[in-house]
C-alpha positions as CSV (number, residue, x, y, z in Angstrom):
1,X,0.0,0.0,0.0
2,X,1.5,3.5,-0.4
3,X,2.7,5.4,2.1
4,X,0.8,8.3,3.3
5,X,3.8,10.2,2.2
6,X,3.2,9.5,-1.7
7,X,-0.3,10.1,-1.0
8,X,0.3,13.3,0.2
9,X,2.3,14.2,-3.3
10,X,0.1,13.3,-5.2
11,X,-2.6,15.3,-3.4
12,X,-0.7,18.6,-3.7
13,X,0.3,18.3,-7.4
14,X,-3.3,17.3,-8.0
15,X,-4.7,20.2,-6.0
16,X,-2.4,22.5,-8.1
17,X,-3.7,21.3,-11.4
18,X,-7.5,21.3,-10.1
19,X,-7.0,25.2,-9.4
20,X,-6.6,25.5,-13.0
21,X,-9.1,23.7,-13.8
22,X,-11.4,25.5,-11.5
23,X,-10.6,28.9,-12.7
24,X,-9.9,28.1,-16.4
25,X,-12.5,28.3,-19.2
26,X,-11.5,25.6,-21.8
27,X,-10.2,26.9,-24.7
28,X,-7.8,26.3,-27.8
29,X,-6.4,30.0,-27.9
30,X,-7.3,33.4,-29.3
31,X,-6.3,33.0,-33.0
32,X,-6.5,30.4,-36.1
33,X,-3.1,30.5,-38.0
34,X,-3.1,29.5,-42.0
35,X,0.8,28.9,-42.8
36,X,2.4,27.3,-46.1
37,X,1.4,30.0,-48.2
38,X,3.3,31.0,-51.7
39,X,3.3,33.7,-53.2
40,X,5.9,35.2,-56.1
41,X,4.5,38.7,-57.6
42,X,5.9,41.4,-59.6
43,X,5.2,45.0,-59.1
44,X,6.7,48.3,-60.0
45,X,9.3,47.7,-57.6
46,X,10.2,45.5,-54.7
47,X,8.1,46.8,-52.2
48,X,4.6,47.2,-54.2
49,X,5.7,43.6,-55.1
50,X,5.4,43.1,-51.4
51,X,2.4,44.7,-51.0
52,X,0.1,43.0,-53.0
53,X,1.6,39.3,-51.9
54,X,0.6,40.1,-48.5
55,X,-2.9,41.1,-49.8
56,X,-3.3,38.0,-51.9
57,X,-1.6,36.0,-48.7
58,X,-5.0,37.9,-46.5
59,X,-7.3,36.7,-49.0
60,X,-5.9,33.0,-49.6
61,X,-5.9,32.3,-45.9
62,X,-9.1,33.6,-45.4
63,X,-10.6,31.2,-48.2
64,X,-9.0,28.3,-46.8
65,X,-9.5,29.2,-43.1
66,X,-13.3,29.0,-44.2
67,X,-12.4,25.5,-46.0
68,X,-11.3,24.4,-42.8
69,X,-13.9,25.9,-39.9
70,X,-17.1,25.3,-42.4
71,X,-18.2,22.3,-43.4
72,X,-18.9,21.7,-47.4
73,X,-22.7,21.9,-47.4
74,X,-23.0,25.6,-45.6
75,X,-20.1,27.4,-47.5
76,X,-22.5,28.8,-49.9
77,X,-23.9,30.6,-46.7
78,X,-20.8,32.6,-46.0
79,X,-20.8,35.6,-47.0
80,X,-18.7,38.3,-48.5
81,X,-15.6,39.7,-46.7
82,X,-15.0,43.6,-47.1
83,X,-11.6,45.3,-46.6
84,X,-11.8,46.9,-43.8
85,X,-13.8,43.8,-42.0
86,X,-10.8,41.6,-42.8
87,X,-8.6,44.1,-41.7
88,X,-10.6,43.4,-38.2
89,X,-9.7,39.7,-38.3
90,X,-6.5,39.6,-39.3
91,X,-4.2,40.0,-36.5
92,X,-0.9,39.7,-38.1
93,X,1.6,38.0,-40.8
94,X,4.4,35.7,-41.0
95,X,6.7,35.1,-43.1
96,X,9.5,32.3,-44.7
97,X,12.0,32.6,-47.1
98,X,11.8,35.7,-48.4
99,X,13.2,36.8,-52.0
100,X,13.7,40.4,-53.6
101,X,14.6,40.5,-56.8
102,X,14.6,43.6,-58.6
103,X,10.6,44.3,-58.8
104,X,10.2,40.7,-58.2
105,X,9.0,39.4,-54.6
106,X,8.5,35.4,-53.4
107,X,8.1,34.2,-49.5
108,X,6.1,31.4,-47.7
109,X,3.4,33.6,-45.4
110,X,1.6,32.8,-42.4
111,X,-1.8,34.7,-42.0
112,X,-2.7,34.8,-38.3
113,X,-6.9,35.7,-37.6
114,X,-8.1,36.6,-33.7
115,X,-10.7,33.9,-33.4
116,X,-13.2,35.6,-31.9
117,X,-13.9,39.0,-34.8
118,X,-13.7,35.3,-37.6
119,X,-16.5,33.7,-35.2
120,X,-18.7,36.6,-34.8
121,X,-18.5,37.4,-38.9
122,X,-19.6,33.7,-39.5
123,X,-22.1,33.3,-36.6
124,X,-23.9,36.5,-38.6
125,X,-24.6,34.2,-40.8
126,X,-26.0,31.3,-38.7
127,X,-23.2,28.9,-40.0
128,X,-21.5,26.3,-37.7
129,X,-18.1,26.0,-37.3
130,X,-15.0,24.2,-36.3
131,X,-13.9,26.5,-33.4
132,X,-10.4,25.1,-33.6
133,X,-7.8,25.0,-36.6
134,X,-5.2,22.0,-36.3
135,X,-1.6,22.7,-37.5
136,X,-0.6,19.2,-40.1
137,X,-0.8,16.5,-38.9
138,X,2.4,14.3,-39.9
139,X,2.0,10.9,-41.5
140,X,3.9,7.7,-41.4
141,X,3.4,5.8,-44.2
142,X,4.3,2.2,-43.9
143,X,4.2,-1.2,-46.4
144,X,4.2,-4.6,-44.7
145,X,4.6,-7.6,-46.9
146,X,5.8,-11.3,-46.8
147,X,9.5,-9.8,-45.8
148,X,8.5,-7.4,-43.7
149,X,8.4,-3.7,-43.5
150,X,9.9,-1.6,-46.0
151,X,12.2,1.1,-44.9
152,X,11.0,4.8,-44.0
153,X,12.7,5.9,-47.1
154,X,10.9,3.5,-49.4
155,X,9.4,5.3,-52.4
156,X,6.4,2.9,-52.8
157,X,2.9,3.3,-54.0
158,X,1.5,3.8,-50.4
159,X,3.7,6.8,-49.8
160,X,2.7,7.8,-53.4
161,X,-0.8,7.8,-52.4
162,X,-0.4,9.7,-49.1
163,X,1.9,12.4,-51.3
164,X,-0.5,13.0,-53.8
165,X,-3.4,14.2,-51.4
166,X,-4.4,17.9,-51.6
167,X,-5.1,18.7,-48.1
168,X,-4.0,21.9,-47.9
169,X,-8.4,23.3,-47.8
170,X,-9.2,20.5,-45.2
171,X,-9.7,20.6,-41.3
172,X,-6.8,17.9,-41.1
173,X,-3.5,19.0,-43.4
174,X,-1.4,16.6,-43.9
175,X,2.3,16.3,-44.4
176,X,4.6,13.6,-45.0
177,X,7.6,11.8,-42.6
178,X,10.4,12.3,-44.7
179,X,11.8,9.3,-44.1
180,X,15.6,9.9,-44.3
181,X,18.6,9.9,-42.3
182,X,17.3,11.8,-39.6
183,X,13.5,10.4,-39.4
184,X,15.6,6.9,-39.5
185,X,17.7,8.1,-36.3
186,X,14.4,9.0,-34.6
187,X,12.8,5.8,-34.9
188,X,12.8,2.7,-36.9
189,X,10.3,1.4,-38.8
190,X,9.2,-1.5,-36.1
191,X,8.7,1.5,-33.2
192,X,6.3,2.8,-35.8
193,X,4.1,-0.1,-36.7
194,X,3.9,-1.0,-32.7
195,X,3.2,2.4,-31.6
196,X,5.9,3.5,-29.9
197,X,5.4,6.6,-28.2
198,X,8.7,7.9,-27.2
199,X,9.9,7.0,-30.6
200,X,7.3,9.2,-31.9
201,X,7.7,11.9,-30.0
202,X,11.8,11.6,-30.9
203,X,10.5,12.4,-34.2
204,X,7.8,15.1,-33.6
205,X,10.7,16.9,-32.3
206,X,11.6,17.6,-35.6
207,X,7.8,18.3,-36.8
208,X,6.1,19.4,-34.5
209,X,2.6,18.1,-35.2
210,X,-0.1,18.1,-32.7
211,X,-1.0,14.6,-34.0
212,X,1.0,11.5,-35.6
213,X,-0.8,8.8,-38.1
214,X,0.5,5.5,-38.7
215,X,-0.6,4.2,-42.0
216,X,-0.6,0.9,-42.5
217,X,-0.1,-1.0,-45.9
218,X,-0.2,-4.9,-45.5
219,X,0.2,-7.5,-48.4
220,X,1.8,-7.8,-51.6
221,X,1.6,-5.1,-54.7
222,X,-0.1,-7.1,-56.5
223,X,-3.0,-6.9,-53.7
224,X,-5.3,-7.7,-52.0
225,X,-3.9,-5.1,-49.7
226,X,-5.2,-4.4,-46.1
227,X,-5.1,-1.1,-45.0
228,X,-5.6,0.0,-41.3
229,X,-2.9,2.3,-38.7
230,X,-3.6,4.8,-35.6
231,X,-4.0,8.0,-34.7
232,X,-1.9,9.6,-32.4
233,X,-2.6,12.6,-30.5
234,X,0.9,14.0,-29.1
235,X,-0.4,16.9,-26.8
236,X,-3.1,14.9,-25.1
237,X,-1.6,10.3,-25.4
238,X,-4.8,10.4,-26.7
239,X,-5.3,7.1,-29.8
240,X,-7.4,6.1,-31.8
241,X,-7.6,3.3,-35.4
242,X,-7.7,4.5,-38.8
243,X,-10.5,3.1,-40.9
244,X,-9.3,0.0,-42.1
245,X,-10.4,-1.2,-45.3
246,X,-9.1,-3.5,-48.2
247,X,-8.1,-2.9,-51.7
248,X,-7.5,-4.8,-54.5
249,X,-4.2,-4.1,-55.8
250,X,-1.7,-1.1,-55.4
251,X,-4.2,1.5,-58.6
252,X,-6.5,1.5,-55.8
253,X,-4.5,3.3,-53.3
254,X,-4.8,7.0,-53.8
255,X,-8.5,6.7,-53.5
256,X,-8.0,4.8,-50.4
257,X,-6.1,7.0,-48.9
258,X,-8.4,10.1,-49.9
259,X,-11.3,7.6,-48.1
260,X,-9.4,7.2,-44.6
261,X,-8.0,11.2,-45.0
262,X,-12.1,11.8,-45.5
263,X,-12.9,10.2,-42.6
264,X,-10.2,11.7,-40.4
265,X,-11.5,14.7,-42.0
266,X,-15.4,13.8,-40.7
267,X,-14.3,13.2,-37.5
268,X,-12.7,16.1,-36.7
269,X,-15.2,18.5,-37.8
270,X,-17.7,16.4,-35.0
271,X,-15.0,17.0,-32.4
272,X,-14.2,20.9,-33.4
273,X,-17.8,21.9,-34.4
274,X,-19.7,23.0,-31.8
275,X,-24.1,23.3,-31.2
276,X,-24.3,26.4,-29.4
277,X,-28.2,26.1,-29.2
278,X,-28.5,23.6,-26.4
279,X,-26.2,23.6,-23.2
280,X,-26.1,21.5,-19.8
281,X,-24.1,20.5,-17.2
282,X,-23.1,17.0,-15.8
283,X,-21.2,15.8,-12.9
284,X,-18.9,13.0,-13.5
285,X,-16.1,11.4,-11.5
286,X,-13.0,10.9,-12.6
287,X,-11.0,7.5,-10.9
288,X,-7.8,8.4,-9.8
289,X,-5.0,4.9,-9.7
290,X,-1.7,7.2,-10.6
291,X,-0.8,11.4,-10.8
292,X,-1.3,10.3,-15.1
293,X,-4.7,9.5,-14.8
294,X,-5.7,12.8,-14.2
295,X,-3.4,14.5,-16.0
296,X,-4.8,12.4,-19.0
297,X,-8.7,13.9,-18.4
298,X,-7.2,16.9,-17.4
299,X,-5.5,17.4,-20.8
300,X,-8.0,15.8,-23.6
301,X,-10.8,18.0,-21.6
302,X,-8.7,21.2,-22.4
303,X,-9.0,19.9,-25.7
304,X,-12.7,19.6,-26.3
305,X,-14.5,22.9,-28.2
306,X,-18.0,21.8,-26.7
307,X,-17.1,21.6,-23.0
308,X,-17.5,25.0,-22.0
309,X,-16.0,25.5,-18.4
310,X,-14.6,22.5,-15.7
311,X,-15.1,23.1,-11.8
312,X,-13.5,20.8,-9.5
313,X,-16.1,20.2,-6.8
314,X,-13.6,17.7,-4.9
315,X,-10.3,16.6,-5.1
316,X,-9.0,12.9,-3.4
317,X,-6.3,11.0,-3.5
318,X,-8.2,7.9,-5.7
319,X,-10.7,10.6,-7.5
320,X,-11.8,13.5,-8.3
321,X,-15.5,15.3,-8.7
322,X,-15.9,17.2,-11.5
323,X,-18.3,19.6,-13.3
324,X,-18.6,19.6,-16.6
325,X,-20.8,22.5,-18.7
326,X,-21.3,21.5,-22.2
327,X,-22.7,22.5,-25.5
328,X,-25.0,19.9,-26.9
329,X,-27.0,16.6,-25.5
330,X,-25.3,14.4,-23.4
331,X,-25.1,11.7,-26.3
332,X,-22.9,14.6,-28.3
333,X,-21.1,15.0,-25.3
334,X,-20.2,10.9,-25.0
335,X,-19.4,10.7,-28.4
336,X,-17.1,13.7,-28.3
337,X,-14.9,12.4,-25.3
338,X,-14.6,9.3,-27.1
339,X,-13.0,10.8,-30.1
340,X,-10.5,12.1,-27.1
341,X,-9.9,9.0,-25.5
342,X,-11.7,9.7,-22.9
343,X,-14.8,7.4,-22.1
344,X,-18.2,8.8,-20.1
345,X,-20.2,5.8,-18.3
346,X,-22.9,5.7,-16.2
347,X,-22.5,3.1,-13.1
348,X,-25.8,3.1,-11.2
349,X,-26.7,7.0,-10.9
350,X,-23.3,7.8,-10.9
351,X,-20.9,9.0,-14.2
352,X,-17.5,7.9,-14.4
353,X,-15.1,9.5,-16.4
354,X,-11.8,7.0,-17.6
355,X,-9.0,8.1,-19.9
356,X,-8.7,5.1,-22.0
């Protein structure tokens, strides 16, 4: 049994992290970034050339920020954007590699909106949104056959399906692992395919990604080819399975691969768009074995658009009693935590709250 010592740890690091719980709104920040921008314009000299690539930057970003908060069906709803009320959203610029030469300008440009002036414009116009933007997510394409698995580096028709994706307009960018010398000294191709999660975060160093996918190729070229991986959350050790699906042969792929990016696509709209015309509230408890456990909740809550506010109504050393207000019914709210890896049960009249 431990000592009353431990215990007594564990109770004041939890008590520290249930004060900001208590006193926090949860939230995903102040502003939606749009990066990976190019732009290469001539103008009468250097700086008009300047000029008008960070208006055409404005504009992109704002058409592909709407890609990504509003789902396909209600962008004929949004309407247009005036000057001066973009100039109200945008809240500043970035910018990568930049090139003068003569009245020639190029650079990579980050376009960074407040959130709350983009919310408000498309709220106006009664459309739901994604209240978060994700940053790429980075994906690990990997072929398993009668040999084994291929090497990181392999240029095979798997990666070539993953590569060929436009995802730039989508709630879930994508960009590709690499796959050379450094990626390899990060983490091997067997730490991949098993899920190895200080391997992965060895190579999210170098990334950066909120969130890692495995995709999984199994079976010869010639097919039939099962397709299947995970989804890795690195902010929150939150996972979850790709769709897994078969194929016939390798021409099948790309489409594939646009089918399980659809899907990741689907399911992060449900977590990131929020209902804001019916709220509640719901006491759970949250077990508490080890300091992680909470930690865990703690975390993938933080992470959740719909949950409006947390309040710890009582902190032990095995659990905790928490307070959960919500948009939506409580069968949006269950399905929501799942996508988090967080799973809501009820046990008698009571709702637990686990981190899976």
């Amino acid at each position: 049994m431990p000592s009353a010592r431990i215990f007594s740890t564990i109770l004041v690091v939890l008590t520290t992290l249930a004060s900001w719980s208590a006193q926090a709104q949860i939230s995903n920040g102040n502003t939606f970034t749009i990066g990976g921008i190019e732009e290469d314009v001539t103008g009468a000299d250097a700086v008009q050339a300047r000029q008008t690539a960070i208006r055409e930057a404005r504009q992109k970003a704002m058409k592909l920020l709407v890609e990504r908060m509003v789902s396909p069906e209600d962008r004929a709803k949004v309407p247009p954007v005036s000057d001066q009320r973009l100039d109200s959203m945008v809240r500043g610029v970035e910018f990568e590699r930049e090139r003068t030469a003569g009245t020639r300008y190029s650079a990579t440009i980050g376009v960074v909106f407040s959130a709350e002036p983009v919310k408000q414009w498309l709220g106006e116009a009664g459309i739901s949104i994604a209240e978060t933007v994700s940053r790429a997510a980075l994906v690990i394409p990997l072929w398993k056959d009668k040999t084994g698995l291929e090497p990181l580096d392999d240029r095979n028709a798997w990666r070539d399906a993953w590569s060929g994706l436009d995802t730039l307009g989508t709630s879930v960018p994508v960009a590709l692992a690499r796959g050379d010398q450094l990626d390899q000294d990060a983490i091997t191709v067997e730490q991949a395919y098993v899920g190895d999660i200080t391997a992965l975060s060895r190579l999210d160093e170098r990334y950066r990604a909120p969130v890692v996918i495995v995709a999984v190729a199994e079976g010869e070229k010639e097919g039939p080819i099962k397709l299947s991986g995970m989804r890795y959350d690195m902010q929150t050790g939150a996972r979850s399975p790709l769709m897994s699906l078969t194929v016939q042969d390798s021409s099948q792929l790309a489409a594939a691969a646009k089918q399980i990016h659809a899907k990741l696509d689907q399911d992060w709209r449900g977590l990131a768009t929020v209902r804001r015309d019916q709220q509640a509230g719901l006491d759970v408890v949250v077990p508490i074995q080890a300091l992680s456990d909470w930690v865990k909740v703690r975390q993938r809550l933080g992470g959740i658009p719909a949950i409006r506010s947390v309040a710890v109504r009582q902190l032990e050393a095995d659990h905790a009693d928490l307070h959960l207000d919500y948009y939506g019914s409580p069968e949006d709210l269950q399905k929501t935590l799942s996508q988090v890896g967080l799973q809501l049960e009820k046990d008698a009249d009571t709702w637990r709250l686990l981190a899976r």
